[in-house]
gemmi code that builds the backbone of each chain (N, CA, C; Angstrom):
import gemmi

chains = {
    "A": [
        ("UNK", (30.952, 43.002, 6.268), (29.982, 42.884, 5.194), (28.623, 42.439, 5.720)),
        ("UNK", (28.860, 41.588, 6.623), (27.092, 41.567, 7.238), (26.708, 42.386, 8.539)),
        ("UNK", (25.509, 42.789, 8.412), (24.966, 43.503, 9.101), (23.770, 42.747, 10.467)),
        ("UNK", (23.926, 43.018, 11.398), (22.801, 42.371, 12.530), (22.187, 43.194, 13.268)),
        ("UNK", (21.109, 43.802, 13.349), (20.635, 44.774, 14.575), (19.477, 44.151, 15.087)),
        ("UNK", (19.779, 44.264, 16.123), (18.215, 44.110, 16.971), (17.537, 45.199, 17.866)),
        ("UNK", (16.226, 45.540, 17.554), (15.817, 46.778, 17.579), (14.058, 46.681, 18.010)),
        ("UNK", (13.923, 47.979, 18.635), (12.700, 47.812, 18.805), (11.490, 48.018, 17.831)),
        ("UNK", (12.264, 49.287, 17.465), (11.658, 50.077, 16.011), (11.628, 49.011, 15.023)),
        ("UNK", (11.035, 49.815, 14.025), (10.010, 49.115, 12.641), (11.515, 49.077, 12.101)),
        ("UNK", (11.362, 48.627, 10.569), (12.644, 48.893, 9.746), (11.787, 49.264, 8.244)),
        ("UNK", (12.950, 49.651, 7.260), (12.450, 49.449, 6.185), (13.048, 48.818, 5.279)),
        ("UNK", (12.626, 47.791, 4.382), (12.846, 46.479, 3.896), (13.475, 47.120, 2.813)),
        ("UNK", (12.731, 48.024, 1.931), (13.694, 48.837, 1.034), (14.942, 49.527, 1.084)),
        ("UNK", (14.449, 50.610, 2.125), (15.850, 51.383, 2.707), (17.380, 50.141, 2.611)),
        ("UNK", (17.127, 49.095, 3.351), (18.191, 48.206, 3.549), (18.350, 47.682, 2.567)),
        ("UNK", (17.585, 47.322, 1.823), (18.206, 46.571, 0.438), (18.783, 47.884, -0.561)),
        ("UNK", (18.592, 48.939, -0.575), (19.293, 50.064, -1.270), (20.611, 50.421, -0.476)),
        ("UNK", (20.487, 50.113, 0.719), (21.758, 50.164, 1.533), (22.985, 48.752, 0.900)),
        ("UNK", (22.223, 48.058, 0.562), (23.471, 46.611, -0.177), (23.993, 46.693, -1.453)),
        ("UNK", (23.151, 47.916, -1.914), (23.291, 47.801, -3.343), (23.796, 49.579, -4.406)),
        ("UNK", (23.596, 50.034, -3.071), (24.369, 51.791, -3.521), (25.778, 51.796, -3.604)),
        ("UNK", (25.962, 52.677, -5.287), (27.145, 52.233, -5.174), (28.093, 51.231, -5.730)),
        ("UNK", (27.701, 50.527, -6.218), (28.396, 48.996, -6.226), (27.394, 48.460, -7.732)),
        ("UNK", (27.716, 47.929, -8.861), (27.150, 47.527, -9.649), (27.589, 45.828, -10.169)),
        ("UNK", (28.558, 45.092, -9.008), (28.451, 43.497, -9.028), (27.040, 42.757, -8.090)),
        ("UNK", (26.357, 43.755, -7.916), (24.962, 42.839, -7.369), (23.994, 42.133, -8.455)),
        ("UNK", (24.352, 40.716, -8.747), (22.904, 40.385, -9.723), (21.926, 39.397, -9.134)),
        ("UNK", (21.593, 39.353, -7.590), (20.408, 39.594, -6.938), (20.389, 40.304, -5.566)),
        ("UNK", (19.196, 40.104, -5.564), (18.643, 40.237, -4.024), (17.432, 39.660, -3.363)),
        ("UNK", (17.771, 39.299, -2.349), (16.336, 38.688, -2.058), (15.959, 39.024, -0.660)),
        ("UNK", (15.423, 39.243, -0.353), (14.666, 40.309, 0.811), (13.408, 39.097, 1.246)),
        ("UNK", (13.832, 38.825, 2.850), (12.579, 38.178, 3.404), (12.153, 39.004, 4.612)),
        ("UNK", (10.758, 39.241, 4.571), (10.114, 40.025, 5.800), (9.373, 38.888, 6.699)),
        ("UNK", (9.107, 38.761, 8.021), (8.259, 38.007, 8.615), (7.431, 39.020, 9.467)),
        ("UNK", (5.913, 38.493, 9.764), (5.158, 39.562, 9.785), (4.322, 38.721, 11.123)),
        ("UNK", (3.772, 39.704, 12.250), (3.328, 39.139, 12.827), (2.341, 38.656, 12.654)),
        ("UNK", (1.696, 37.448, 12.784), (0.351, 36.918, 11.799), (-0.562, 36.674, 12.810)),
        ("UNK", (-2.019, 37.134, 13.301), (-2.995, 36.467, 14.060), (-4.002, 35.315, 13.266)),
        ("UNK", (-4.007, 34.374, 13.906), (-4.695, 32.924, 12.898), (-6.328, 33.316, 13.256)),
        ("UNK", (-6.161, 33.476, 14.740), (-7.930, 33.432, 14.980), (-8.275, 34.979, 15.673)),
        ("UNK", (-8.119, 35.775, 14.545), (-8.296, 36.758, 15.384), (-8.981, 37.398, 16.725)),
        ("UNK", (-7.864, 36.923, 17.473), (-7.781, 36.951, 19.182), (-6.465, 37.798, 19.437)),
        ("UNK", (-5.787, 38.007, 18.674), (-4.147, 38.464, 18.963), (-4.549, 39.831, 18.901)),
        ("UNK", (-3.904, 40.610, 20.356), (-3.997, 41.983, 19.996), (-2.320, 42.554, 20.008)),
        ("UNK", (-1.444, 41.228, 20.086), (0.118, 41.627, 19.854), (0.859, 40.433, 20.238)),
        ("UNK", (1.943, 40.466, 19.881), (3.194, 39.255, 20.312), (3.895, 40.439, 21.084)),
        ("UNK", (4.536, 39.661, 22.236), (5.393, 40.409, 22.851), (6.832, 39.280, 22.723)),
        ("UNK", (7.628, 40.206, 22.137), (9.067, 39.678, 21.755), (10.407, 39.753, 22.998)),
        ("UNK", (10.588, 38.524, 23.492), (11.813, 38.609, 24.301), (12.975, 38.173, 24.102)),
        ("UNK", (14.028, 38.817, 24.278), (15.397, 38.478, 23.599), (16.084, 38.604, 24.942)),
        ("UNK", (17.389, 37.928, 23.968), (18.503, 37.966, 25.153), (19.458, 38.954, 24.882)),
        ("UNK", (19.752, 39.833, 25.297), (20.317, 41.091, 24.932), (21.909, 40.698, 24.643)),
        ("UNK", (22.945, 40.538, 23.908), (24.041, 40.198, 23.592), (23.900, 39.309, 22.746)),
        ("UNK", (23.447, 38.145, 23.547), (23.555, 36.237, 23.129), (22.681, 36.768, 21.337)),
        ("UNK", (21.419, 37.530, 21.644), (20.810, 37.530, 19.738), (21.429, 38.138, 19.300)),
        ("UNK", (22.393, 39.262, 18.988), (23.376, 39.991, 18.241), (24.482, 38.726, 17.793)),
        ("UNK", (24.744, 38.031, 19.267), (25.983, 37.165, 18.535), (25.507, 36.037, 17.696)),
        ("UNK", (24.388, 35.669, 18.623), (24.365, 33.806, 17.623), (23.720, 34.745, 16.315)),
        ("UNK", (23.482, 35.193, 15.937), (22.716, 35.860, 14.326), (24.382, 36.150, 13.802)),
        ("UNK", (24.933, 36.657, 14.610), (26.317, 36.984, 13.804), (27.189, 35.344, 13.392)),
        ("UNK", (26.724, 34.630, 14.133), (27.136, 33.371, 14.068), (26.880, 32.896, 12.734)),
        ("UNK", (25.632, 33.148, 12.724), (24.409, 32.587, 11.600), (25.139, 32.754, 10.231)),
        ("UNK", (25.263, 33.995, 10.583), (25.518, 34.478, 9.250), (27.088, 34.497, 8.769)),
        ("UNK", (27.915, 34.232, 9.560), (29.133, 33.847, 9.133), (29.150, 32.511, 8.678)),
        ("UNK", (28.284, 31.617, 9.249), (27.965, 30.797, 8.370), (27.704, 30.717, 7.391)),
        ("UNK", (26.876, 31.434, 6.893), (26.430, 31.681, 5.395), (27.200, 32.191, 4.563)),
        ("UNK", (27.945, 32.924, 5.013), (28.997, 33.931, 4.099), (29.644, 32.352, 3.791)),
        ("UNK", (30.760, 31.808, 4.633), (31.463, 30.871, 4.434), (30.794, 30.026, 3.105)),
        ("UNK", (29.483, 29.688, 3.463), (28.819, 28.715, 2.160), (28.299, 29.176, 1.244)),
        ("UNK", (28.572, 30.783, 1.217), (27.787, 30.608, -0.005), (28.442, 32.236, -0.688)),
        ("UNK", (28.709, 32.482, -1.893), (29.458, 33.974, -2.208), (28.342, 34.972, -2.531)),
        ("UNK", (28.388, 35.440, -1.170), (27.562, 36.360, -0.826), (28.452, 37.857, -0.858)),
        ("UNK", (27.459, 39.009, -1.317), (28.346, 40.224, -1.197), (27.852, 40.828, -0.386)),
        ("UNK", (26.394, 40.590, -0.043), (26.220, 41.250, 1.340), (25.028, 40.755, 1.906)),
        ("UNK", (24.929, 40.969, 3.279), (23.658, 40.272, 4.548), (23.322, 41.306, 5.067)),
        ("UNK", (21.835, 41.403, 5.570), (21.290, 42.581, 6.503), (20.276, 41.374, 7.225)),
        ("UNK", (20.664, 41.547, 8.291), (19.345, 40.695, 9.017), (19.042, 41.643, 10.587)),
        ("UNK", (17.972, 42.325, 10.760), (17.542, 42.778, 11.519), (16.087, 42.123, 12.135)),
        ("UNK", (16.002, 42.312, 13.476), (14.879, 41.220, 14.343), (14.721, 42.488, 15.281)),
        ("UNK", (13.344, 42.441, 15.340), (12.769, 43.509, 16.108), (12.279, 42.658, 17.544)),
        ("UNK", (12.726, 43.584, 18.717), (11.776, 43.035, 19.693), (10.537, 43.966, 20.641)),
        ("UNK", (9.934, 43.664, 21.700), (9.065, 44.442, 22.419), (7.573, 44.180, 21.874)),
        ("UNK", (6.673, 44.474, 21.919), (5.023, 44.409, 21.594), (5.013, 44.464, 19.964)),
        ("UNK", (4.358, 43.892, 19.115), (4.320, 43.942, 17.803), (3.412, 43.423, 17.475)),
        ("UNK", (1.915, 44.651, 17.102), (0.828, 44.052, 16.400), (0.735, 42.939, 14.949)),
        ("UNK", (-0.204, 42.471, 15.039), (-0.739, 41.424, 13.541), (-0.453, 42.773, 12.577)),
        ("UNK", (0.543, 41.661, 11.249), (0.577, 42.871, 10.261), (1.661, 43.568, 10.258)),
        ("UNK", (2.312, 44.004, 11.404), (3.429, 44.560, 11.923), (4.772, 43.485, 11.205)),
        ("UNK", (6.138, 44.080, 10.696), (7.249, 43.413, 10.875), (7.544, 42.838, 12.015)),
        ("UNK", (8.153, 41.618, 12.204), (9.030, 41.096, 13.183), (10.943, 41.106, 12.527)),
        ("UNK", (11.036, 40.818, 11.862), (12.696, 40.141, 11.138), (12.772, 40.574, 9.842)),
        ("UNK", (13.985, 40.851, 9.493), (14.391, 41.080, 7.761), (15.401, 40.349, 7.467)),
        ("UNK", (15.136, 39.865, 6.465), (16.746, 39.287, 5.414), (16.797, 39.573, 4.554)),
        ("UNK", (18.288, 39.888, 4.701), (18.374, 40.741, 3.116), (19.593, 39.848, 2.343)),
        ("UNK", (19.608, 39.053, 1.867), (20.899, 38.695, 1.455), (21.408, 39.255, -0.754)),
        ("UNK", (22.673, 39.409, -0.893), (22.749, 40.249, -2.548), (23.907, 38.957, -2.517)),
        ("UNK", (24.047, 38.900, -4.171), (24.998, 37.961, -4.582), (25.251, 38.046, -6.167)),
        ("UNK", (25.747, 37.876, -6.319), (26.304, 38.080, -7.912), (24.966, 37.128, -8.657)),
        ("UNK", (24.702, 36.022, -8.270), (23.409, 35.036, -9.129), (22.366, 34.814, -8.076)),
        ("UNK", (21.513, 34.527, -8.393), (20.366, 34.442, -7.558), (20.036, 33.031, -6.586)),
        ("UNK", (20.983, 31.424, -7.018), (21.020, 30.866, -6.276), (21.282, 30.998, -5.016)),
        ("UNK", (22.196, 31.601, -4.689), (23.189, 31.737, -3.445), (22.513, 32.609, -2.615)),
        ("UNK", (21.591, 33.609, -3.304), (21.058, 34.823, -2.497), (19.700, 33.695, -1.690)),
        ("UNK", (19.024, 32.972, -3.024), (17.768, 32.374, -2.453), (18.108, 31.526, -1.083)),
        ("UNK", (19.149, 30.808, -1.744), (19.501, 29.714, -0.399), (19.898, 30.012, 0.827)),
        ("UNK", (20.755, 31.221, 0.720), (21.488, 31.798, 1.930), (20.348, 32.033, 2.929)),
        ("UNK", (19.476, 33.203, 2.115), (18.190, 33.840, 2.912), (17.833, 32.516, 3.412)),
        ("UNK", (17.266, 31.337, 3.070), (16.376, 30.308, 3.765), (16.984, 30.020, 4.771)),
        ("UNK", (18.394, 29.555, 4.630), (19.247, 29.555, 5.964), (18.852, 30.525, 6.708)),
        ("UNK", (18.906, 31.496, 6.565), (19.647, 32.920, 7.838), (18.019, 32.153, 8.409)),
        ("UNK", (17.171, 32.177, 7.848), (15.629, 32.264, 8.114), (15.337, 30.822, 9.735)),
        ("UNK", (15.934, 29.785, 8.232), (15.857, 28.174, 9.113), (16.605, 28.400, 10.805)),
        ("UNK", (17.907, 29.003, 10.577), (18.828, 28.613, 11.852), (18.139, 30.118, 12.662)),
        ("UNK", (17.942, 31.163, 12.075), (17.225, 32.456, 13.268), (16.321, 31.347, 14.031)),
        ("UNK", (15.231, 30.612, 13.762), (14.165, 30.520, 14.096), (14.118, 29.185, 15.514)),
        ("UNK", (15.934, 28.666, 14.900), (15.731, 27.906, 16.196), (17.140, 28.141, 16.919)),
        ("UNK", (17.658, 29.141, 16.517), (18.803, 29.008, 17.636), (19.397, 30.623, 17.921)),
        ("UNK", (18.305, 31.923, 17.170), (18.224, 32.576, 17.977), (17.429, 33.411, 18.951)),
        ("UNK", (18.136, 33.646, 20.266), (17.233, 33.817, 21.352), (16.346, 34.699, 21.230)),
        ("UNK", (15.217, 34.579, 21.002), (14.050, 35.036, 20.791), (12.767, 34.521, 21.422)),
        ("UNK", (11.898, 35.063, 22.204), (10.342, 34.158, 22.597), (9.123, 34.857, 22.584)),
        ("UNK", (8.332, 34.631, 22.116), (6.843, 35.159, 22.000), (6.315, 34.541, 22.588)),
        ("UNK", (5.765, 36.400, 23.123), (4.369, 35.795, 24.023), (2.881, 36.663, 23.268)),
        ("UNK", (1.956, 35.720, 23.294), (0.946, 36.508, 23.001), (-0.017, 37.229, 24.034)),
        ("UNK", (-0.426, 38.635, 23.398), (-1.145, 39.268, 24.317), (-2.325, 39.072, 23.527)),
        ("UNK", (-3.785, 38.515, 23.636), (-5.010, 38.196, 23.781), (-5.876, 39.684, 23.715)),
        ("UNK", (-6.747, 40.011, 22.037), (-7.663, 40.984, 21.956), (-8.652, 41.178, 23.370)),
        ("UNK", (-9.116, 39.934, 24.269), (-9.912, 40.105, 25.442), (-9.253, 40.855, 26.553)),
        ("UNK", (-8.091, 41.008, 26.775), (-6.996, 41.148, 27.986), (-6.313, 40.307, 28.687)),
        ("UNK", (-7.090, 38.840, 28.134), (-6.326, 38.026, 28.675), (-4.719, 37.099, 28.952)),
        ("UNK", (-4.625, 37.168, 30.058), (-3.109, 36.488, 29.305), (-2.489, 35.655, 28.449)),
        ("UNK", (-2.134, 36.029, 27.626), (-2.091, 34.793, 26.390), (-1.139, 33.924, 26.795)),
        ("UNK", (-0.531, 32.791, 26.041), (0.250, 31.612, 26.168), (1.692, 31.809, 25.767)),
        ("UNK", (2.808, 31.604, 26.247), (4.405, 31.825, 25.430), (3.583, 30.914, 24.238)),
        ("UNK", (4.102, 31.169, 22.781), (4.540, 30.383, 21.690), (5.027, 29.509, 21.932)),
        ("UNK", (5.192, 28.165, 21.293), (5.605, 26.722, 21.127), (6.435, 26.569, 20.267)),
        ("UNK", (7.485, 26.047, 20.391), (8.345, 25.973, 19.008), (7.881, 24.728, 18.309)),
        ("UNK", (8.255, 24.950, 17.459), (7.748, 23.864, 16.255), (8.644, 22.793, 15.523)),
        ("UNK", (8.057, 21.114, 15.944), (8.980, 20.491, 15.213), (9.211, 20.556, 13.827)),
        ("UNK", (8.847, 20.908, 13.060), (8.620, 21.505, 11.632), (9.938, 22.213, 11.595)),
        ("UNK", (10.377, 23.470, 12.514), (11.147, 24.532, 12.187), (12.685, 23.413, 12.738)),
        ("UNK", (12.325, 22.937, 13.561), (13.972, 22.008, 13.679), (13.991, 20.968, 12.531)),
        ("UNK", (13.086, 20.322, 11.964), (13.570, 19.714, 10.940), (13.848, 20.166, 9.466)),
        ("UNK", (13.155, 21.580, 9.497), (13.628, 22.466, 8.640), (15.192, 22.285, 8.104)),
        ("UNK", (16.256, 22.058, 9.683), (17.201, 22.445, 9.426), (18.152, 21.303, 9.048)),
        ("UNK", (17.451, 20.131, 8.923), (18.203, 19.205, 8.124), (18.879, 18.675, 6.877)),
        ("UNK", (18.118, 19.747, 6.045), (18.701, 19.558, 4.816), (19.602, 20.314, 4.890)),
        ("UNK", (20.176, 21.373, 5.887), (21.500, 22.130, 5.763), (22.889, 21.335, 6.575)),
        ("UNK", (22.328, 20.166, 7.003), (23.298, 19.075, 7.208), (23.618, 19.962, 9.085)),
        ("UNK", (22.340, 20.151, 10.198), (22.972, 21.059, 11.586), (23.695, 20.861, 12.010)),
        ("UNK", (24.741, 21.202, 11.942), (25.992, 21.351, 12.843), (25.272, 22.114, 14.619)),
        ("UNK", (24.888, 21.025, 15.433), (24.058, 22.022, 16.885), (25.481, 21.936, 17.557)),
        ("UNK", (24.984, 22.950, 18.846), (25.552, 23.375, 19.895), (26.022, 21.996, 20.902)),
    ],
    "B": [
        ("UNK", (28.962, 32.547, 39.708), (28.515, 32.900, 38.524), (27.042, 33.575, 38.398)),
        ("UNK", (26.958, 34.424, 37.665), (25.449, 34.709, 36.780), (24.430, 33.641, 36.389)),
        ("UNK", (23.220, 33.359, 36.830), (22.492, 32.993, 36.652), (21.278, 33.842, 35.592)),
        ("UNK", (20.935, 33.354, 34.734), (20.004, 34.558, 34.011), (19.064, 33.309, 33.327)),
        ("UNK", (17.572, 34.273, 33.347), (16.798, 33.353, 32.794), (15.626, 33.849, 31.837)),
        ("UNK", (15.037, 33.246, 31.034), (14.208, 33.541, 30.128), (13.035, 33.357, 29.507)),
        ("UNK", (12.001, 33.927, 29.461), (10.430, 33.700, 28.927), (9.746, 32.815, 30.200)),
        ("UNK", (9.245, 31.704, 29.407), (8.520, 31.333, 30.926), (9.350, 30.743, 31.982)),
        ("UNK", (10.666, 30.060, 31.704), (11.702, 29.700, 33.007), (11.870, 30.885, 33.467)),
        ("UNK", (11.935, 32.754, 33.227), (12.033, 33.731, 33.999), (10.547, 33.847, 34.822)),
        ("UNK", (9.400, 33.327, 33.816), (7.900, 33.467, 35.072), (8.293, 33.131, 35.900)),
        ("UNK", (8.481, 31.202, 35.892), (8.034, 30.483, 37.100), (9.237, 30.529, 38.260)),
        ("UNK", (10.401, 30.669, 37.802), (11.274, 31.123, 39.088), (11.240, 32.547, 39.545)),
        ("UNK", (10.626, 33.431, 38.676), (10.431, 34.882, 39.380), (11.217, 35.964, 39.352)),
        ("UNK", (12.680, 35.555, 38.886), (13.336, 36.753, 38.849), (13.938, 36.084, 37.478)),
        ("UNK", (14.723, 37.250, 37.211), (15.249, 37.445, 35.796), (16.424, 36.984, 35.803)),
        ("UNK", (17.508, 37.097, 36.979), (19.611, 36.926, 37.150), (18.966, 36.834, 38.278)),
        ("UNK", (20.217, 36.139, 38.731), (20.656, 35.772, 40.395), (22.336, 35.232, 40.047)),
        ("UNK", (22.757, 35.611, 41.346), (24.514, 35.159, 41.331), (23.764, 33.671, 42.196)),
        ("UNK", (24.597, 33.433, 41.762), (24.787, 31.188, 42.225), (26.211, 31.000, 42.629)),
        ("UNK", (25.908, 30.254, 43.844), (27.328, 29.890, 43.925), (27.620, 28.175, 44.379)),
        ("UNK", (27.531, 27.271, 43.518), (27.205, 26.090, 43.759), (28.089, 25.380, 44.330)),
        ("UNK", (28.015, 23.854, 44.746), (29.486, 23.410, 44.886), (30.460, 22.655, 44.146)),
        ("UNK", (31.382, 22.448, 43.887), (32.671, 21.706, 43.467), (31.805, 20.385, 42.776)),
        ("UNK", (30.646, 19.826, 43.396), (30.398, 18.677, 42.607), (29.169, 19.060, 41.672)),
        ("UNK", (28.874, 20.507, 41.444), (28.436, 20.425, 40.458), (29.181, 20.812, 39.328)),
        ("UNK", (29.039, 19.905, 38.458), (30.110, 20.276, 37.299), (29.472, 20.691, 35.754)),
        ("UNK", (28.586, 20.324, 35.802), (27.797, 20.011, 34.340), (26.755, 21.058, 34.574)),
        ("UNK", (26.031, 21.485, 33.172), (25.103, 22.390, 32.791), (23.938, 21.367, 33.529)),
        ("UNK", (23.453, 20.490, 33.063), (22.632, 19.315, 33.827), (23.040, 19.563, 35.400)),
        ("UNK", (24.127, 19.438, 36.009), (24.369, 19.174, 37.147), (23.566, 20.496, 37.854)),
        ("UNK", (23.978, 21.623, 36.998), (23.340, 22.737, 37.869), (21.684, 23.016, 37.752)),
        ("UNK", (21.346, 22.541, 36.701), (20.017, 22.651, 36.371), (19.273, 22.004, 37.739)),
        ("UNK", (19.962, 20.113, 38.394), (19.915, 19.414, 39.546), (19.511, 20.013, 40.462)),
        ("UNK", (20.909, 20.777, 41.137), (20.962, 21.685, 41.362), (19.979, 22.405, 42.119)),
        ("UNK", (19.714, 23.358, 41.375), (18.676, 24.589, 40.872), (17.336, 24.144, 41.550)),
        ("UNK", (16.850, 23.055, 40.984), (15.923, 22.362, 41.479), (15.202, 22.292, 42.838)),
        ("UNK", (16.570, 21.863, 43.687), (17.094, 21.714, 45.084), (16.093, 23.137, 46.054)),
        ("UNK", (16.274, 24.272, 44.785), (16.328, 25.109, 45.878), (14.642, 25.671, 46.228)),
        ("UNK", (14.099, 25.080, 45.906), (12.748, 25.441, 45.777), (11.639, 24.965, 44.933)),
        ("UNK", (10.539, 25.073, 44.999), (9.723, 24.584, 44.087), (9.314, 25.856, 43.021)),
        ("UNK", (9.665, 26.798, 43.046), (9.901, 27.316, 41.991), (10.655, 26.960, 40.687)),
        ("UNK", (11.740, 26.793, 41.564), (12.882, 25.606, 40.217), (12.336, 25.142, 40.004)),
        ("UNK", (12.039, 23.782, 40.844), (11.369, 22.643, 40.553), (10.148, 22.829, 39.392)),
        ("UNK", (9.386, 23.868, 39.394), (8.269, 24.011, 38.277), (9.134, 24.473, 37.233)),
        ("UNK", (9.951, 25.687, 37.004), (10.632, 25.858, 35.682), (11.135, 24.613, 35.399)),
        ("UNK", (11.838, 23.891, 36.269), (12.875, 22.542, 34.944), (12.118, 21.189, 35.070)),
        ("UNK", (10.748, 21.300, 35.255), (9.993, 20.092, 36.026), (10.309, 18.873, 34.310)),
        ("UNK", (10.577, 19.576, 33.160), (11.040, 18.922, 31.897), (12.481, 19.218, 31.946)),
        ("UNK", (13.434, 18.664, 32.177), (14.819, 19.194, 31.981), (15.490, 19.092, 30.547)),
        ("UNK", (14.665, 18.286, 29.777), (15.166, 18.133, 28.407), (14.734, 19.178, 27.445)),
        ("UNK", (13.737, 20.061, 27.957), (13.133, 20.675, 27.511), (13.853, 21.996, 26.907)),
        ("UNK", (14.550, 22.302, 28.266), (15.369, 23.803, 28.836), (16.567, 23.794, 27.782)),
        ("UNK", (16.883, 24.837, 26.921), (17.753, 24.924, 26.314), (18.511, 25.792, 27.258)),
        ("UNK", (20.119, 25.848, 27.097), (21.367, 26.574, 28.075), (22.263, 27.250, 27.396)),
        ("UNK", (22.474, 28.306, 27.615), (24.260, 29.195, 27.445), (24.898, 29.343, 28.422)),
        ("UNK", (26.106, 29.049, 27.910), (27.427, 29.484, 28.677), (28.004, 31.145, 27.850)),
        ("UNK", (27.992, 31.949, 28.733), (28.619, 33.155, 28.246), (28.446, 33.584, 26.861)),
        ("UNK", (26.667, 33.630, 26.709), (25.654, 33.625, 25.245), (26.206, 32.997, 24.168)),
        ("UNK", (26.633, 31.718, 24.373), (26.721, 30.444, 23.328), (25.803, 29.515, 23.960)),
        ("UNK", (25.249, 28.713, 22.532), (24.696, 27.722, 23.159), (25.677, 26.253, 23.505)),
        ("UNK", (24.511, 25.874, 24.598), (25.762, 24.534, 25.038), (24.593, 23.800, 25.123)),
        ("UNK", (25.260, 22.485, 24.899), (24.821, 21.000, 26.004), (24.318, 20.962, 27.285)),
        ("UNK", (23.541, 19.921, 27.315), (23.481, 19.821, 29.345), (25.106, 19.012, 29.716)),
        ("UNK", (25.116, 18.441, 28.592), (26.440, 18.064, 29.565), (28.425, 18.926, 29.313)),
        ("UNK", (27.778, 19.702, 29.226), (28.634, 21.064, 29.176), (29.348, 21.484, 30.186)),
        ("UNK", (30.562, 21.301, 30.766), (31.324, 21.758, 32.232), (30.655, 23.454, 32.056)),
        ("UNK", (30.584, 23.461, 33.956), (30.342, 25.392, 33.975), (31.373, 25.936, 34.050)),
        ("UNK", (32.709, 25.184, 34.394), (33.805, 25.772, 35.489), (34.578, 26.389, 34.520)),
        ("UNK", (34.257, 27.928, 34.869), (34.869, 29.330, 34.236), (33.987, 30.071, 33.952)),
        ("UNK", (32.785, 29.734, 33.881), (31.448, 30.325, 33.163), (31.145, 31.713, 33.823)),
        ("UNK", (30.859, 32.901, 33.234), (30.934, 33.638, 33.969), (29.093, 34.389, 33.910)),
        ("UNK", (28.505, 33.542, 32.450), (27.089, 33.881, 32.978), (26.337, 32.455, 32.291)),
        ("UNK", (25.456, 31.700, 32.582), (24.997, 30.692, 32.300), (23.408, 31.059, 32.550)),
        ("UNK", (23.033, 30.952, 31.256), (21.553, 31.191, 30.931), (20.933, 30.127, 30.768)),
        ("UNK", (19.313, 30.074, 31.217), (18.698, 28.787, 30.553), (16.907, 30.076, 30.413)),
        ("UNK", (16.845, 28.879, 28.851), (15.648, 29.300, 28.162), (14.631, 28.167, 27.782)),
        ("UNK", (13.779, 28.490, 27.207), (12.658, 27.020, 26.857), (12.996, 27.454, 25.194)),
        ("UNK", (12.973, 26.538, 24.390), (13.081, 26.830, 23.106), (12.675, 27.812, 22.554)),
        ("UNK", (13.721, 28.256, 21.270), (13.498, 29.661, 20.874), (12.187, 29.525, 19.585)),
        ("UNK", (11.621, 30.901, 19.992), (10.505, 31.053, 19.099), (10.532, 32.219, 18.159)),
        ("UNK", (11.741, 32.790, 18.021), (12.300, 34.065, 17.120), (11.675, 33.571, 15.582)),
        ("UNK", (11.902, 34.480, 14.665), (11.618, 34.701, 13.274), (10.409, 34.995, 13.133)),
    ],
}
model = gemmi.Model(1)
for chain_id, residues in chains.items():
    chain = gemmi.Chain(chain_id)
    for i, (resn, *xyz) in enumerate(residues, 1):
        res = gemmi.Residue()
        res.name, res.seqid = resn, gemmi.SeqId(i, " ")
        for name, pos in zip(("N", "CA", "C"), xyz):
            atom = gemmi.Atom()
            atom.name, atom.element = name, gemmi.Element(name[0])
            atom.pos, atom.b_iso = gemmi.Position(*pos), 0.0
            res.add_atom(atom)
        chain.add_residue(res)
    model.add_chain(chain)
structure = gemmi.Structure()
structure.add_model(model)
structure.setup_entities()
């Protein structure tokens, strides 16, 4: 029932949420999160996305068996794009459907909270001048994010 | 074992995998990170923060103080910046 791809290509946020929901008439939500690559000072002429080829398929599959477990979910799509990805551009999708809309909202924040710090993923920015930009910093913000879901870490 | 590494710990040591073959008293994810160190100042600049370096054992995450013995690929990364 849940779905994980990691991919280089774009996706479409619709396509997949019609993919959870063809067919089947116990869906009474959905909630669909996109993350987008964002430039703050426009200097970004791309993020370059590095993954760990296996380890992000599994810990996302992790993720999300988690979620299933907590919450009655009828279906998950979470896809994470990697390689060069302009401002504006997709990076990640969540798609989570559920019979009520609590479970869909909450689930998605999860898949969102635990992707962001425990799967393998790193940005680097490439610089509108040519210059070499800086890896990304993770953020204490995004680990304490994950406290109200009570973290069970590694 | 597999050594594999990631984002800027793959810059500053330079390559991406290397086979490792350590000894008997290293036992711990920490121990090898030690280790690692040993072998150059390349290490030495990737783990110059060792608390920093997040680790897998056979793409799970682990502890530093995590035994290797069986491990058949042991990764280290700097915190993830996905989503």
């Amino acid at each position: 029932m849940g779905s994980v791809r990691i991919q280089r290509e774009d996706f479409d946020a619709a396509a997949e949420t019609r993919a959870l929901t063809q067919g089947r008439a116990d869906v009474g939500a959905i909630v669909t999160f996109t993350g987008l690559c964002r430039d703050e000072g426009a200097s970004l002429s791309a993020l370059e996305l590095e993954h760990y080829p296996g380890m992000a398929e599994e810990e996302i599959g992790r993720v999300v068996e988690q979620a299933q477990a907590r919450w009655p979910l009828l279906g998950v799509t979470v896809l994470h794009r990697y390689g060069k990805i302009a401002p504006g551009e997709n990076i990640v999708l969540v798609v989570t459907t559920s019979s009520h809309r609590a479970a869909a909202f909450e689930a998605a924040e999860f898949l969102m909270d635990y992707l962001k710090t425990r799967a393998p993923f790193w940005k680097k920015e490439h610089r509108r001048d040519g210059t070499q930009g800086d890896w990304v910093e993770a953020k204490d913000a995004d680990d304490r994010a994950l406290e109200r879901w009570g973290h069970p870490q590694a | 074992m597999k050594a594999v590494y990631f984002a800027w710990v793959r810059e500053r040591i330079g390559r991406t995998e290397e086979i490792v073959s350590p000894p008997a008293e290293v036992v711990t994810v920490g121990d090898l990170i030690g280790w690692l160190i040993q072998r150059g100042e390349e290490y030495a600049y990737a783990f110059e923060k060792p608390n920093v370096i997040r680790a897998a054992i056979d793409r799970k995450h682990v502890r530093h103080d995590a035994p290797i013995a069986g491990a058949g690929e042991v990764a280290f990364f700097p915190p993830m910046t996905g989503g």
